[in-house]
Backbone as XML, in Angstrom:
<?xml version="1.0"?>
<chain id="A" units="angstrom">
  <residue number="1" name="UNK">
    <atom name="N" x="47.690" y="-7.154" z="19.500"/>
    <atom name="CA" x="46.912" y="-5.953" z="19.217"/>
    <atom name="C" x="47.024" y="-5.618" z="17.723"/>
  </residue>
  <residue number="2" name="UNK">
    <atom name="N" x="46.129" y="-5.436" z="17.492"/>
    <atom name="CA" x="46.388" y="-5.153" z="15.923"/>
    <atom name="C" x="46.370" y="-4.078" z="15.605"/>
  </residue>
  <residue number="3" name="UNK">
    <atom name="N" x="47.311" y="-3.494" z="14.530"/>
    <atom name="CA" x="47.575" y="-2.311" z="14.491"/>
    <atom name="C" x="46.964" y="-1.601" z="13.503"/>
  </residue>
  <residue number="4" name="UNK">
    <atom name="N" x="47.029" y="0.147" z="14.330"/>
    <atom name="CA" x="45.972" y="0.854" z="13.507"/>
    <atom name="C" x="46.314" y="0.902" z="12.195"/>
  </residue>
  <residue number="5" name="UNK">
    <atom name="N" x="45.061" y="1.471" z="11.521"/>
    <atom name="CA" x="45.048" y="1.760" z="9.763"/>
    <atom name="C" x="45.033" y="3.516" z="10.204"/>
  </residue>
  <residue number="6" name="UNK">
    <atom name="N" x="45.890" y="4.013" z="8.979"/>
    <atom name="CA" x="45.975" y="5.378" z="8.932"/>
    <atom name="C" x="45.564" y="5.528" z="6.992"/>
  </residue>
  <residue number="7" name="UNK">
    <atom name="N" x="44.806" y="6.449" z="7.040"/>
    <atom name="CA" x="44.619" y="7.152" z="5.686"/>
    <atom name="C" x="45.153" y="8.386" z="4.986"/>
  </residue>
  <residue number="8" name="UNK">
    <atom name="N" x="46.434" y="8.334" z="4.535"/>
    <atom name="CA" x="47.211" y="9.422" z="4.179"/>
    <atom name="C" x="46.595" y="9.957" z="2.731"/>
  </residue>
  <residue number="9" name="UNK">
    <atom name="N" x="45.922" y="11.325" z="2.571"/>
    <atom name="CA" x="45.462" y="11.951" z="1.489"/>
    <atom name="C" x="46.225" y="13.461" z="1.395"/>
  </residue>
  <residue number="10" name="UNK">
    <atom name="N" x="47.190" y="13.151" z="0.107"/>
    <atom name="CA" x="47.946" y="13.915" z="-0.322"/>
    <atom name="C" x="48.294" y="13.905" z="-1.635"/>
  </residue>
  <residue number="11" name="UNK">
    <atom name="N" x="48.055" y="15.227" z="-2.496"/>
    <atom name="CA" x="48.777" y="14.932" z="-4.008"/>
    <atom name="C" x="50.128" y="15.113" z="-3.796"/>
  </residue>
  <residue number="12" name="UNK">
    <atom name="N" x="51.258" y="15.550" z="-3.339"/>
    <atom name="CA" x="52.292" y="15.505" z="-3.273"/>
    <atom name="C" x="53.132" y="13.481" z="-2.992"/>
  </residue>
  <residue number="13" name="UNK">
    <atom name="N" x="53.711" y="13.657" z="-4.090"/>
    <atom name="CA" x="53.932" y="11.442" z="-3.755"/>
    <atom name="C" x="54.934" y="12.053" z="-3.235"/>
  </residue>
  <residue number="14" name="UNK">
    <atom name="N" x="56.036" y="13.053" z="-2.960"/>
    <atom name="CA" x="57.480" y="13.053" z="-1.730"/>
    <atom name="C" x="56.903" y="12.523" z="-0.430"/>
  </residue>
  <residue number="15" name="UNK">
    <atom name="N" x="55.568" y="13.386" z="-0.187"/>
    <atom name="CA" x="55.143" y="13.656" z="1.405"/>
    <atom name="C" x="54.588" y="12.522" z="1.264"/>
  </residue>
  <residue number="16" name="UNK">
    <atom name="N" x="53.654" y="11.501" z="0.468"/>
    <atom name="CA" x="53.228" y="10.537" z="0.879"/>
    <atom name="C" x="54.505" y="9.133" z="0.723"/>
  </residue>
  <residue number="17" name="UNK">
    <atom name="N" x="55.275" y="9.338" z="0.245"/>
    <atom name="CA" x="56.345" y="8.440" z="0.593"/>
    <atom name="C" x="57.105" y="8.453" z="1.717"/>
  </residue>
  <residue number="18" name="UNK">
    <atom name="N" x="57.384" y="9.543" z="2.386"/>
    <atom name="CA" x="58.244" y="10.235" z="3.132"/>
    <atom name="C" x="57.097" y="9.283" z="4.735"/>
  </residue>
  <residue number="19" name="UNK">
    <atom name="N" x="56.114" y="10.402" z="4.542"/>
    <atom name="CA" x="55.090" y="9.739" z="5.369"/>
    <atom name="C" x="54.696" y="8.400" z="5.647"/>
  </residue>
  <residue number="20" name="UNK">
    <atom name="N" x="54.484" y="7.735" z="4.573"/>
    <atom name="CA" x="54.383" y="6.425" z="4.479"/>
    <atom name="C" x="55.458" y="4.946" z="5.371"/>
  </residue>
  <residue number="21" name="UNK">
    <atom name="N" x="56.437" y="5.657" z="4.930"/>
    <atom name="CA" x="58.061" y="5.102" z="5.404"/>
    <atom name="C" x="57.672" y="5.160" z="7.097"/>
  </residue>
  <residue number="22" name="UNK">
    <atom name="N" x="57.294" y="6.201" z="7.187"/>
    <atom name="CA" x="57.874" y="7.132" z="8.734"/>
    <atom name="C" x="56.253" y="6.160" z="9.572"/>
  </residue>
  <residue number="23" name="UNK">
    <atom name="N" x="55.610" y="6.293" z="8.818"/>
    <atom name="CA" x="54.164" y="5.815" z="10.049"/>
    <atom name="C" x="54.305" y="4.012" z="10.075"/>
  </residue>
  <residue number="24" name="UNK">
    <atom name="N" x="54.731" y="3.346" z="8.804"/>
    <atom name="CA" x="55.247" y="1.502" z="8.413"/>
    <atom name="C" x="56.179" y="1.728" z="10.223"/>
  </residue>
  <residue number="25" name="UNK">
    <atom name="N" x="57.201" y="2.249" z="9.862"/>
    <atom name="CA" x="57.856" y="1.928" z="10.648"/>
    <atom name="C" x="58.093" y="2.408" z="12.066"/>
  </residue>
  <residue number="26" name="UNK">
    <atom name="N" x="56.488" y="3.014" z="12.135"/>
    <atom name="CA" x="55.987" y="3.157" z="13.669"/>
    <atom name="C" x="54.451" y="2.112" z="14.141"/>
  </residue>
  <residue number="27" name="UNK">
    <atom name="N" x="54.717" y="1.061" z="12.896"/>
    <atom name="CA" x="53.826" y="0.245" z="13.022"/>
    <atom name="C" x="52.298" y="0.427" z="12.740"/>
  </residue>
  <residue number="28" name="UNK">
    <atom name="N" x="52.555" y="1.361" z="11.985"/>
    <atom name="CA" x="50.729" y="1.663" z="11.699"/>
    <atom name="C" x="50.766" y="0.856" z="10.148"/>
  </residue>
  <residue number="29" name="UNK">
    <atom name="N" x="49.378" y="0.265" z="9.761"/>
    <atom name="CA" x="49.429" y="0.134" z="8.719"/>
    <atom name="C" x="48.703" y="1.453" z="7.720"/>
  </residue>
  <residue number="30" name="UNK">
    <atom name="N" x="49.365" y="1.669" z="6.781"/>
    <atom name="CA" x="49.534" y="2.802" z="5.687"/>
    <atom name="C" x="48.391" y="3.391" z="4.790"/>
  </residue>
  <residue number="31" name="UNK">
    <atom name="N" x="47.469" y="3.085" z="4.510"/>
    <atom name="CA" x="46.868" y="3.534" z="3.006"/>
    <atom name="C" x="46.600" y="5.164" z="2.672"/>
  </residue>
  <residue number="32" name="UNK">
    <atom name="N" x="46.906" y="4.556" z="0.829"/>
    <atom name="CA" x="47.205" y="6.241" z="0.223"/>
    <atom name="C" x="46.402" y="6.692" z="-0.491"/>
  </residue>
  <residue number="33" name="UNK">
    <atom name="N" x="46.093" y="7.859" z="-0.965"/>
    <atom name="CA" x="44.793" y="8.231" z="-1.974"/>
    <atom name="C" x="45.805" y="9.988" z="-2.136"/>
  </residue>
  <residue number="34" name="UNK">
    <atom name="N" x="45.774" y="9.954" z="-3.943"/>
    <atom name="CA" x="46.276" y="11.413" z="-3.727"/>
    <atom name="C" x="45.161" y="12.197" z="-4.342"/>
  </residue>
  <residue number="35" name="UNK">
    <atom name="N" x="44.370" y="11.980" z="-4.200"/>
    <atom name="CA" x="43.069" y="13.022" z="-4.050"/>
    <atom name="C" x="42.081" y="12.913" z="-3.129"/>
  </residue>
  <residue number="36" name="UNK">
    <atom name="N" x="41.011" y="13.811" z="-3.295"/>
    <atom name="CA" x="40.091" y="13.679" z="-2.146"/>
    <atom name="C" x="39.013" y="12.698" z="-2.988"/>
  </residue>
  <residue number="37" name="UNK">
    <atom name="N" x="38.949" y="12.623" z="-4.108"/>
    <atom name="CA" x="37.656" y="11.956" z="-4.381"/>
    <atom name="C" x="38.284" y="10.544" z="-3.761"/>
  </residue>
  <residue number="38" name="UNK">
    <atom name="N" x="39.670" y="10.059" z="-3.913"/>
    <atom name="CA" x="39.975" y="8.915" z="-3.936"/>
    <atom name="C" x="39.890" y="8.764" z="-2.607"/>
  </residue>
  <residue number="39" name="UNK">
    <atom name="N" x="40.398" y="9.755" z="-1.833"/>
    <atom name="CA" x="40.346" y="9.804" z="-0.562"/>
    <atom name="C" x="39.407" y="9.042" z="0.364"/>
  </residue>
  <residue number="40" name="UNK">
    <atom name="N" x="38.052" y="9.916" z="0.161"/>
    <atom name="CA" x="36.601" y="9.447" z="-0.064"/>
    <atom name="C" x="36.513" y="7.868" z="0.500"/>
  </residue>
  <residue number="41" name="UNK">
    <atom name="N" x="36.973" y="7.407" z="-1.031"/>
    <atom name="CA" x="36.675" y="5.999" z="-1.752"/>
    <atom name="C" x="37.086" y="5.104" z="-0.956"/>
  </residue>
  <residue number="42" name="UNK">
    <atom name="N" x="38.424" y="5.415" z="-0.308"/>
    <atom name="CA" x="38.966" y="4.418" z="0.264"/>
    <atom name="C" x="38.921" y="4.733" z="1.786"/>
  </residue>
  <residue number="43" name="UNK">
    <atom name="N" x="38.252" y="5.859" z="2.398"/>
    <atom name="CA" x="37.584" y="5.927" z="3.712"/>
    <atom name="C" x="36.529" y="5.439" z="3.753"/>
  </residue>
  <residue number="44" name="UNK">
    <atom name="N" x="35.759" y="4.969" z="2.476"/>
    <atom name="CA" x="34.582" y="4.334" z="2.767"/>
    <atom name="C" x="34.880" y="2.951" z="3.208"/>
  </residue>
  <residue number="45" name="UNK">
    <atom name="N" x="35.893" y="2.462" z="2.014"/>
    <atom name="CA" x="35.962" y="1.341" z="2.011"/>
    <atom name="C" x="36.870" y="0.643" z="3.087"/>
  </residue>
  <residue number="46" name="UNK">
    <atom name="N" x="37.615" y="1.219" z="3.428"/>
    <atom name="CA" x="38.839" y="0.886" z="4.375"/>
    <atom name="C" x="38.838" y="1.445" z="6.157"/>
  </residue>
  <residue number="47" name="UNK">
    <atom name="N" x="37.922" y="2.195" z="6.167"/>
    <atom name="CA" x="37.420" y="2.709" z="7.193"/>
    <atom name="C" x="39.038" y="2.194" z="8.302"/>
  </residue>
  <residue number="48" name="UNK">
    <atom name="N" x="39.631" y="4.041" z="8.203"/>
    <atom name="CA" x="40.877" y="3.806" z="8.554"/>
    <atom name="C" x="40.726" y="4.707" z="9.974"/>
  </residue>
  <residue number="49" name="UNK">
    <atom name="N" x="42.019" y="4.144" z="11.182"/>
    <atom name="CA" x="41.685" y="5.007" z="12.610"/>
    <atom name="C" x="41.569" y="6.261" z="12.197"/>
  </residue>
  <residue number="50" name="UNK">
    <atom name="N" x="42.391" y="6.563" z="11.439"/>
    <atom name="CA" x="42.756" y="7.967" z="11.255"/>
    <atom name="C" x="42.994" y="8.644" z="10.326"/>
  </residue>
  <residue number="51" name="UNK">
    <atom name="N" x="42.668" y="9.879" z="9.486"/>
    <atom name="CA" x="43.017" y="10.380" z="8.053"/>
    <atom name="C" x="44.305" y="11.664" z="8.563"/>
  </residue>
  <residue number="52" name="UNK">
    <atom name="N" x="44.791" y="11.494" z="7.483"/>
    <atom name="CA" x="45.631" y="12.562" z="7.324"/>
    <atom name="C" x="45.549" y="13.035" z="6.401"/>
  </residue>
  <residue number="53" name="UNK">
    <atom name="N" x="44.905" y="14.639" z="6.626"/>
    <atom name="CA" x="44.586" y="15.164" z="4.938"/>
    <atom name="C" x="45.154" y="16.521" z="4.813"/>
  </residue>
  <residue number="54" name="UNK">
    <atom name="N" x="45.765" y="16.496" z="3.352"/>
    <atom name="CA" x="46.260" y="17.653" z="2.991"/>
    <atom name="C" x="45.291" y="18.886" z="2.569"/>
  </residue>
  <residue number="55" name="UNK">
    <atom name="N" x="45.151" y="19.836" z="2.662"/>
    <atom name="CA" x="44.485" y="21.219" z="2.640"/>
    <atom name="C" x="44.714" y="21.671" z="1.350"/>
  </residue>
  <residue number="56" name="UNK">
    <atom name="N" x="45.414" y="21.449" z="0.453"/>
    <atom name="CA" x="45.551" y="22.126" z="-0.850"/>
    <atom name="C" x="45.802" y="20.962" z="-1.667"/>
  </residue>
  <residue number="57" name="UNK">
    <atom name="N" x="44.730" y="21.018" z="-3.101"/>
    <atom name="CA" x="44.789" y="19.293" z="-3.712"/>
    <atom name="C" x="44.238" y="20.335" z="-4.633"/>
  </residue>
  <residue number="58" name="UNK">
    <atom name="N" x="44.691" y="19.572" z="-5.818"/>
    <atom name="CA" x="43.638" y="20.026" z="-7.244"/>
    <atom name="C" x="42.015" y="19.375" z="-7.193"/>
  </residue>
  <residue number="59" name="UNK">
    <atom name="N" x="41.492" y="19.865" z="-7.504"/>
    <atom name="CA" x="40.065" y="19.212" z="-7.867"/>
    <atom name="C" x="39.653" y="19.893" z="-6.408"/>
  </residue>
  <residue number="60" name="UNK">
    <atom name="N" x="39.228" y="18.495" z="-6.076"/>
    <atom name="CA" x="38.160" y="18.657" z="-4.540"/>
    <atom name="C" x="39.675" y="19.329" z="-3.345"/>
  </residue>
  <residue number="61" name="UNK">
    <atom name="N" x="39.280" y="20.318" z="-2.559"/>
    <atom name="CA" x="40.372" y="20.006" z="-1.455"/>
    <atom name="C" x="40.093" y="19.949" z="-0.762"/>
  </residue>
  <residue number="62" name="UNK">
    <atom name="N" x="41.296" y="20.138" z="0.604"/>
    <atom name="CA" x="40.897" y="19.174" z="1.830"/>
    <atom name="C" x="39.926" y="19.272" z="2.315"/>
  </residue>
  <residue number="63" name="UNK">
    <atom name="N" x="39.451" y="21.120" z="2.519"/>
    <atom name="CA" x="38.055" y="21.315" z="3.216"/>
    <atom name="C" x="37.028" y="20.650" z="2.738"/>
  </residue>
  <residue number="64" name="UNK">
    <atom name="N" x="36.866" y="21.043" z="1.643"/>
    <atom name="CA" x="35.570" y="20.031" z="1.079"/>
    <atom name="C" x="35.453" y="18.869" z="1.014"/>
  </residue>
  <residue number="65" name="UNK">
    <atom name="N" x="36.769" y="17.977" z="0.935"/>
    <atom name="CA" x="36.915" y="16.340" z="1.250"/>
    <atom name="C" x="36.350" y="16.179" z="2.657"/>
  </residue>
  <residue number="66" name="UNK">
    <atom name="N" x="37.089" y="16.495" z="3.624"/>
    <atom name="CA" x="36.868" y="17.008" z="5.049"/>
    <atom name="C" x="35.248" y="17.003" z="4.734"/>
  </residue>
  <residue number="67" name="UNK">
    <atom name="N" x="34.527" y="18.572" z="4.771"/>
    <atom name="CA" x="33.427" y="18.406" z="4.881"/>
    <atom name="C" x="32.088" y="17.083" z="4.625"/>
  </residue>
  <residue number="68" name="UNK">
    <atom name="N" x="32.566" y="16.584" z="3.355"/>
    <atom name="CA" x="31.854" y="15.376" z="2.663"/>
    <atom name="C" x="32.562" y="14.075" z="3.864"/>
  </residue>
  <residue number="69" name="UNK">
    <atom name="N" x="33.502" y="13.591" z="4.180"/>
    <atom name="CA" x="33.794" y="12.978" z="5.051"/>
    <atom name="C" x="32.982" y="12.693" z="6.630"/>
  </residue>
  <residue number="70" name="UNK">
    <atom name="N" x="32.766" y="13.988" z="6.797"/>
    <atom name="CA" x="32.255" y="14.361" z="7.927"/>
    <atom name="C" x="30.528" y="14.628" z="7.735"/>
  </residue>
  <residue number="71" name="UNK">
    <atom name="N" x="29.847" y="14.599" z="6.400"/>
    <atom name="CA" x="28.474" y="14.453" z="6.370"/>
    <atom name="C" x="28.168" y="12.910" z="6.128"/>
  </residue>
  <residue number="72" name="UNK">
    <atom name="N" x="28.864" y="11.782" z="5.761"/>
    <atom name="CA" x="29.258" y="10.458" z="5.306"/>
    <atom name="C" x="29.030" y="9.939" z="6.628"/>
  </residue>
  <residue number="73" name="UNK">
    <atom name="N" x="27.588" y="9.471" z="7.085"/>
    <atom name="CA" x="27.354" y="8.500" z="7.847"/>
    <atom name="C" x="28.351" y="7.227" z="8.176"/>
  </residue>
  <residue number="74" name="UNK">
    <atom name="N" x="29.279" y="6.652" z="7.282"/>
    <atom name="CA" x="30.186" y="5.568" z="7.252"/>
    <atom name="C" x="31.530" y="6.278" z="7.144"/>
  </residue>
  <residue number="75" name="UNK">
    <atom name="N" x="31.445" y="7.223" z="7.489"/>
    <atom name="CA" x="33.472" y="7.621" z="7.640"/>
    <atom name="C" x="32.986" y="9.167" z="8.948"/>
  </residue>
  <residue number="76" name="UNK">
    <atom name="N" x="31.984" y="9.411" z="9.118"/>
    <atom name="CA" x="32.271" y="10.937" z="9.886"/>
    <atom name="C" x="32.820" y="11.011" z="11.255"/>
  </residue>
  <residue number="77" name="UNK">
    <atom name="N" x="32.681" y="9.494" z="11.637"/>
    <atom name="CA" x="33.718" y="9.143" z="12.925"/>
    <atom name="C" x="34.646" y="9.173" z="12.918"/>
  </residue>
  <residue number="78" name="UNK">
    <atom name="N" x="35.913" y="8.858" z="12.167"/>
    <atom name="CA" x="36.781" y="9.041" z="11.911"/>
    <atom name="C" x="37.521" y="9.889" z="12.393"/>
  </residue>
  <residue number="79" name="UNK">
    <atom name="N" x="38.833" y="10.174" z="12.797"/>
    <atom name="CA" x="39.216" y="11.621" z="12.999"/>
    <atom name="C" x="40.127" y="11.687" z="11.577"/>
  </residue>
  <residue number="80" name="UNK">
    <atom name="N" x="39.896" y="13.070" z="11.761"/>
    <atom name="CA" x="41.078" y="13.609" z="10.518"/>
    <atom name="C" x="42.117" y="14.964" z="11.380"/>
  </residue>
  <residue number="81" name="UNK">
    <atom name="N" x="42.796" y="14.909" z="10.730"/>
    <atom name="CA" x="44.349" y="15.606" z="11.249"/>
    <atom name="C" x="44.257" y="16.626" z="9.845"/>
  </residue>
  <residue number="82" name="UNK">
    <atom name="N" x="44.553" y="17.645" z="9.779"/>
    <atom name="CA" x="44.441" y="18.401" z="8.376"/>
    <atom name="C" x="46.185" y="18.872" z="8.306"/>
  </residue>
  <residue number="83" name="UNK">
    <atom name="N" x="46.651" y="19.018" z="7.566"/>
    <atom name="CA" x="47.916" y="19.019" z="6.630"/>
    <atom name="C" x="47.874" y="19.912" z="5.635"/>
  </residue>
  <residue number="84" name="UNK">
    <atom name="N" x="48.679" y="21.563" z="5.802"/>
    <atom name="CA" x="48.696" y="22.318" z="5.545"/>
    <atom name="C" x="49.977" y="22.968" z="5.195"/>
  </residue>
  <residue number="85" name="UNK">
    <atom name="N" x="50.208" y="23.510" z="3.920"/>
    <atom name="CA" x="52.062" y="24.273" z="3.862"/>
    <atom name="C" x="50.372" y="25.795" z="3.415"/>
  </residue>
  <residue number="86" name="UNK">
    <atom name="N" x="49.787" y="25.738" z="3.558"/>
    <atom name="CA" x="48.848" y="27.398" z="3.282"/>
    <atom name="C" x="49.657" y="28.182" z="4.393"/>
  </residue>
  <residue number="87" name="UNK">
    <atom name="N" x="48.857" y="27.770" z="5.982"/>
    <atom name="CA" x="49.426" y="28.547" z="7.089"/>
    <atom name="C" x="48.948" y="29.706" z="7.385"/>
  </residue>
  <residue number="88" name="UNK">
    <atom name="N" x="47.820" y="29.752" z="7.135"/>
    <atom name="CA" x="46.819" y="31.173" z="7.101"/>
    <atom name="C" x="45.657" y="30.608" z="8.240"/>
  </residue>
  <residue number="89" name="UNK">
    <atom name="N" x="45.351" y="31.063" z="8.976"/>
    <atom name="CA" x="44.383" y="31.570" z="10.371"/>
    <atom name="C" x="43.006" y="30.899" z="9.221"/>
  </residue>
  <residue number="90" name="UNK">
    <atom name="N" x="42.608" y="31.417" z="8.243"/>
    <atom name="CA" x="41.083" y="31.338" z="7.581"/>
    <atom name="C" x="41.294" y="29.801" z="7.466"/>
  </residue>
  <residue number="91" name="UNK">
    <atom name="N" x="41.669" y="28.743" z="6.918"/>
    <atom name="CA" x="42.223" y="27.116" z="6.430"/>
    <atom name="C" x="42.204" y="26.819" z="8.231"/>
  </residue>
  <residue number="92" name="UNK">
    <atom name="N" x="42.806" y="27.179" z="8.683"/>
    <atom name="CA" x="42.991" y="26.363" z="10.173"/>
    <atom name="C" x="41.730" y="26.526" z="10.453"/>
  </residue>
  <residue number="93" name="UNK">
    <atom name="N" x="40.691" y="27.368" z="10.921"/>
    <atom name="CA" x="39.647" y="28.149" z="11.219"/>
    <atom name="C" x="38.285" y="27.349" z="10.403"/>
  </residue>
  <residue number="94" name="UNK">
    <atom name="N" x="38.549" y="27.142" z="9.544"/>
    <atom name="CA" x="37.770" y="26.112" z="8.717"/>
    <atom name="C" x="37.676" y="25.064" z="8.894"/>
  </residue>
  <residue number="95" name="UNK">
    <atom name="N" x="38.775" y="24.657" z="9.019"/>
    <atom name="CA" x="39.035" y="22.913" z="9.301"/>
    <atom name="C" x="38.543" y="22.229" z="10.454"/>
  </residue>
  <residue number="96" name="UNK">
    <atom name="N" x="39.270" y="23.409" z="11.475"/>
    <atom name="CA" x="38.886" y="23.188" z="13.098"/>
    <atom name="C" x="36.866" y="22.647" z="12.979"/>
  </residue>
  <residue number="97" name="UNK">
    <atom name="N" x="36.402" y="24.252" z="11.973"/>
    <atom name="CA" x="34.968" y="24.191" z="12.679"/>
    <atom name="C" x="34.182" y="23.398" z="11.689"/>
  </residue>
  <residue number="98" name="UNK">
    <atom name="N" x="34.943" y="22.557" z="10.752"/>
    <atom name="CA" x="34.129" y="21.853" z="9.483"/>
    <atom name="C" x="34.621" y="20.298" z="10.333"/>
  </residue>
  <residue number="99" name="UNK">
    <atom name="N" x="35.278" y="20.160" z="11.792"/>
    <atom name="CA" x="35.396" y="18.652" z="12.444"/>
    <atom name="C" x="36.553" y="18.128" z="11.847"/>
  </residue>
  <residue number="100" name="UNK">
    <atom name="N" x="37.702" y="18.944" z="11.811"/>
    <atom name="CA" x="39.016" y="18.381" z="12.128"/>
    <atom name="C" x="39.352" y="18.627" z="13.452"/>
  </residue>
  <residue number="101" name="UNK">
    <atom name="N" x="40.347" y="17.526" z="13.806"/>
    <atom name="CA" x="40.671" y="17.282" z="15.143"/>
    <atom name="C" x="41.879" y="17.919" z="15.714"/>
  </residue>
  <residue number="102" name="UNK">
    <atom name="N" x="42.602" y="18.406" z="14.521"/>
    <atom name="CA" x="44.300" y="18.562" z="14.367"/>
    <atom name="C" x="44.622" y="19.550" z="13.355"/>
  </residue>
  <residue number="103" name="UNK">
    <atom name="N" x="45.504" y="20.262" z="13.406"/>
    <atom name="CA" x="46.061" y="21.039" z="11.761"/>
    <atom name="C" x="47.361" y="21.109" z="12.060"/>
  </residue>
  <residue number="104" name="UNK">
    <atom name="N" x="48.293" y="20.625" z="10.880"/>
    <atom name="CA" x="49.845" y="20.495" z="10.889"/>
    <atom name="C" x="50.261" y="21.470" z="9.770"/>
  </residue>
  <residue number="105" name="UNK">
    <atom name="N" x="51.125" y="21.969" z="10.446"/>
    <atom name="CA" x="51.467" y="23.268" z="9.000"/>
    <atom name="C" x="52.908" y="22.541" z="8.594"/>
  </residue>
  <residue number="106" name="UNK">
    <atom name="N" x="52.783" y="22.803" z="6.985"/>
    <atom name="CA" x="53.926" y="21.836" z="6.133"/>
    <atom name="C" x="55.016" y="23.052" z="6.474"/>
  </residue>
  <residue number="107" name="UNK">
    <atom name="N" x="55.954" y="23.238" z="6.187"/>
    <atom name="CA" x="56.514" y="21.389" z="6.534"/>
    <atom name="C" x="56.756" y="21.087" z="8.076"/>
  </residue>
  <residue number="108" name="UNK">
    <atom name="N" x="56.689" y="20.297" z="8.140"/>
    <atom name="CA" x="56.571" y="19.258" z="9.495"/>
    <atom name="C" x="57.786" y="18.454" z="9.622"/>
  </residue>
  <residue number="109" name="UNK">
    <atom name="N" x="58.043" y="17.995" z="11.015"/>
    <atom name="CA" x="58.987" y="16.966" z="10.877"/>
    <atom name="C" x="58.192" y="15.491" z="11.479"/>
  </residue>
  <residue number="110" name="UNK">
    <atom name="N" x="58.720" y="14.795" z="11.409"/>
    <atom name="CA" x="58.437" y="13.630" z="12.162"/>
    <atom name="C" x="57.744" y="13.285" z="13.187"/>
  </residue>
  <residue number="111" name="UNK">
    <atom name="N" x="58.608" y="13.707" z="14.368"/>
    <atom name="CA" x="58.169" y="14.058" z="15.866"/>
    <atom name="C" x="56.727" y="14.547" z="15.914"/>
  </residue>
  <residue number="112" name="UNK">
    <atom name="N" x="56.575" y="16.334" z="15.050"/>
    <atom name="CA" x="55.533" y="16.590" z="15.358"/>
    <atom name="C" x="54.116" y="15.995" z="14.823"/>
  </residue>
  <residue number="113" name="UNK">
    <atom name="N" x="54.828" y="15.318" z="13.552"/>
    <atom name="CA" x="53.202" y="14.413" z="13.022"/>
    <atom name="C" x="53.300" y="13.152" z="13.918"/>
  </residue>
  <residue number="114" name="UNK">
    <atom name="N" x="54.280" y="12.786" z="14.644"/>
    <atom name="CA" x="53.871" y="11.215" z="15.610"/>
    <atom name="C" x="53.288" y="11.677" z="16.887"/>
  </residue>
  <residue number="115" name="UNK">
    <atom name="N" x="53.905" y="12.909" z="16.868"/>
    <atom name="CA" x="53.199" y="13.576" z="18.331"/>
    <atom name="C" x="51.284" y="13.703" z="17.945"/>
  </residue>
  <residue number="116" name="UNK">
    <atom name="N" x="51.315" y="14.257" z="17.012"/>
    <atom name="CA" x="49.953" y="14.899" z="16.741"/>
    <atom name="C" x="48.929" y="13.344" z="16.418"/>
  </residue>
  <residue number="117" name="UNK">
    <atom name="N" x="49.565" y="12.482" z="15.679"/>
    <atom name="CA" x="49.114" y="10.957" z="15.907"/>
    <atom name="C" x="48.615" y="10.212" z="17.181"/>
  </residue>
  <residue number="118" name="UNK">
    <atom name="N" x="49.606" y="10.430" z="17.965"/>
    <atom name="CA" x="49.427" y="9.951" z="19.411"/>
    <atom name="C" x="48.364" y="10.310" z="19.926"/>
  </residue>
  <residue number="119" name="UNK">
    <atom name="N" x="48.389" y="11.508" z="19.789"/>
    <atom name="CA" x="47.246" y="12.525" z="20.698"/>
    <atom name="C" x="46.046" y="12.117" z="20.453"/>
  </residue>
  <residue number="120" name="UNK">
    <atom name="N" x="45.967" y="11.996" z="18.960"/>
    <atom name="CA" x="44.464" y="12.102" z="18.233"/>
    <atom name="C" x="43.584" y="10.781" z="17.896"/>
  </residue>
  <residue number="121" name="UNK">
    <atom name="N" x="44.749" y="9.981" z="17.569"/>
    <atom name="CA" x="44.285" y="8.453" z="17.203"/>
    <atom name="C" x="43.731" y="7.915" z="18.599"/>
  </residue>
  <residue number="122" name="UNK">
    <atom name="N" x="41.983" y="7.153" z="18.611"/>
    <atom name="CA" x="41.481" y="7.016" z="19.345"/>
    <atom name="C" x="42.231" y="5.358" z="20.158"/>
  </residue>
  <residue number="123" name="UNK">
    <atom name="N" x="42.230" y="5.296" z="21.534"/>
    <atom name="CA" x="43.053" y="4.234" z="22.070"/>
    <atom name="C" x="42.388" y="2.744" z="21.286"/>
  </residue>
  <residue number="124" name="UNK">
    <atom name="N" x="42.997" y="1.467" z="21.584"/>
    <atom name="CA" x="42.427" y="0.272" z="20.828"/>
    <atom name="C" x="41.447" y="-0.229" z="21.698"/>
  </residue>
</chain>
């Protein structure tokens, strides 16, 4: 079975290392983008099971990555999981109704982002 691709989009490199480590060695394969434009770029190109996107980024953020993701004929299938240290009702509320599947409030541990993985990542 070959294993899923996950798309981790985060400017923070702790959380995408941290993350990175933690999903390798639950057998997913990894890719990183710490912005949304890059984000984008490499959901086009890499067309991954699953995004994991952070909610607060300089430039573009998550919502609006999110949104453009989700008007993108070649990535709007996708699910995305949204990734949040905000934690405010309006960001969850957005995300939910702009076609996120998931919202994780930072900080997180492990468990609950493999839990929230499980759930969401579509079967093979």
């Amino acid at each position: 079975m070959a294993r899923k691709k996950i798309l981790l989009v985060d400017d923070e490199e702790d959380i995408i290392k941290m993350n990175m480590l933690r999903l390798s060695e639950s057998n997913y394969h990894v890719i990183s983008a710490s912005d949304g434009k890059d984000g984008i770029e490499k959901a086009e190109k890499e067309t991954p099971d699953l995004i994991l996107l952070d909610v607060v980024m300089p430039g573009m953020d998550g919502l609006e990555t999110l949104t453009r993701l989700k008007s993108n004929p070649r990535t709007s299938h996708i699910p995305v999981i949204m990734l949040s240290g905000v934690g405010q009702k309006t960001a969850l509320d957005k995300a939910l109704s702009s076609g996120a599947i998931d919202f994780i409030d930072k900080p997180f541990n492990g468990e609950m982002l493999m839990e929230a993985i499980k759930k969401n990542l579509p079967a093979a």
